[in-house]
C-alpha positions in Angstrom: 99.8 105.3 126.0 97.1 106.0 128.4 94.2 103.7 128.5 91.2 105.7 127.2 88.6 104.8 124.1 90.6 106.0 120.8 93.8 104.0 122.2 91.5 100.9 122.4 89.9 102.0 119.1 93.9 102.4 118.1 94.4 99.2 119.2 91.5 97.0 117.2 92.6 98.8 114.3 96.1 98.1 114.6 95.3 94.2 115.1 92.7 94.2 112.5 95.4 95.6 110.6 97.6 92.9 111.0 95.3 89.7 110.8 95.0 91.1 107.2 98.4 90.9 106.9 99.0 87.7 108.6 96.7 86.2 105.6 100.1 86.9 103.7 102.6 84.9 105.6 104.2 82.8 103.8 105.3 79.9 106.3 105.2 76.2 105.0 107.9 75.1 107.0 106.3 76.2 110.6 102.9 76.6 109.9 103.2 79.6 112.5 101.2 82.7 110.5 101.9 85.7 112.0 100.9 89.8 111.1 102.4 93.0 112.5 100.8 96.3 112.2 102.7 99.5 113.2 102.0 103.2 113.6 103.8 105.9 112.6 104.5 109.2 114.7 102.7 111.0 111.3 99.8 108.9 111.2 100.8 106.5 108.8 100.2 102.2 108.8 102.5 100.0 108.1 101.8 96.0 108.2 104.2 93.2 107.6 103.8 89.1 108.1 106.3 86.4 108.7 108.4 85.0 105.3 110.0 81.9 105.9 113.0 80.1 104.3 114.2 77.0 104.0 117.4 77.9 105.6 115.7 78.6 108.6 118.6 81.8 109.6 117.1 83.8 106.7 112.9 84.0 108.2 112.2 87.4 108.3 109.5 88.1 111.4 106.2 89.7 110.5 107.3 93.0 113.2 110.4 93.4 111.4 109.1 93.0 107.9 106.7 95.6 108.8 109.7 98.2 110.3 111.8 97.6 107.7 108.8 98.4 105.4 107.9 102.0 107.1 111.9 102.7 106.8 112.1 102.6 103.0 108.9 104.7 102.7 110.4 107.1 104.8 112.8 110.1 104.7 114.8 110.2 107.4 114.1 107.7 110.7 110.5 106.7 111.2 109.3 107.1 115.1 106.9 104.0 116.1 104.2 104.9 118.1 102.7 101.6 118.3 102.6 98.0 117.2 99.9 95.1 117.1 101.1 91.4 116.6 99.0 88.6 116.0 99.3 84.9 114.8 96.9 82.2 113.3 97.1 79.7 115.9 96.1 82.2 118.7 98.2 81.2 121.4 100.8 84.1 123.3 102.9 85.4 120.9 104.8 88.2 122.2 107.9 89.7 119.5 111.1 87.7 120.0 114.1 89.6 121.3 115.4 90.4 117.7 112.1 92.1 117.0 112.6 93.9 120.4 115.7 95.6 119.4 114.9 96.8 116.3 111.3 98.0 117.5 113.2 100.0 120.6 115.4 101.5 117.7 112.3 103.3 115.8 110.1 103.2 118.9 111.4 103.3 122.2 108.6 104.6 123.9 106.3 102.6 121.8 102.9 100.4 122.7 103.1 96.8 121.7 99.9 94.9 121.7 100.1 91.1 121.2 98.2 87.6 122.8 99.1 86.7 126.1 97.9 83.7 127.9 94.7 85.7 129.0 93.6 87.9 126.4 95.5 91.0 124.8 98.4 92.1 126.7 99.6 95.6 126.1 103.0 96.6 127.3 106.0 99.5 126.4 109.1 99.0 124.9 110.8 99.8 127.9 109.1 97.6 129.6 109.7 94.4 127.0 113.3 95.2 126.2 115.0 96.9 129.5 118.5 97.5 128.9 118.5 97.3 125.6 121.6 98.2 123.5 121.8 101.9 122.3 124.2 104.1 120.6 
């Protein structure tokens, strides 16, 4: 996504979207908030935050919360165009390699925007996830 006013108006929208959702979290055991926001090839927003459990192998991340989301409101496979990440704390939060996979899966040639040790850092799938498994 070329850098140009409505992608930067895309992109405060998108992580406006998802500090709202973050205020959902529900993490007592980390105290790590976090909120996804994605868009949709047809225009549509999806948001998602971080559920915790206490058996810790059952957390469901706030990016994947938020796919997983778009997929059951969709017919057929949903195509990501972009996705916003934020967390509470404020510190560089980029998705974790699980979130990586399953974002390249609906969005391969998507935007992701999330905090980076100096400010937003806006990078491509391809670029956050090279070589990553396909069928």
């Amino acid at each position: 996504m070329k850098k140009t006013a409505s992608s930067a108006r895309l992109r405060e929208q998108l992580l406006g979207r998802a500090r709202t959702a973050m205020k959902s979290a529900y993490a007592p055991y980390s105290k790590f908030q976090v909120g996804a926001a994605l868009l949709l090839a047809d225009g549509r927003i999806f948001t998602g935050c971080n559920v915790e459990n206490a058996s810790y192998g059952l957390t469901i991340c706030a990016e994947r919360n938020a796919i997983f989301a778009a997929v059951a409101a969709t017919k057929g496979k949903p195509k990501i165009v972009a996705v916003a990440v934020v967390n509470k704390k404020r510190v560089p939060c980029s998705p974790c390699g699980a979130c990586r996979q399953v974002i390249a899966e609906f969005g391969p040639d998507a935007v992701v925007w999330y905090l980076g040790s100096k400010g937003v850092v806006s990078r491509t799938m391809r670029e956050l996830l090279v070589d990553g498994f396909v069928l």
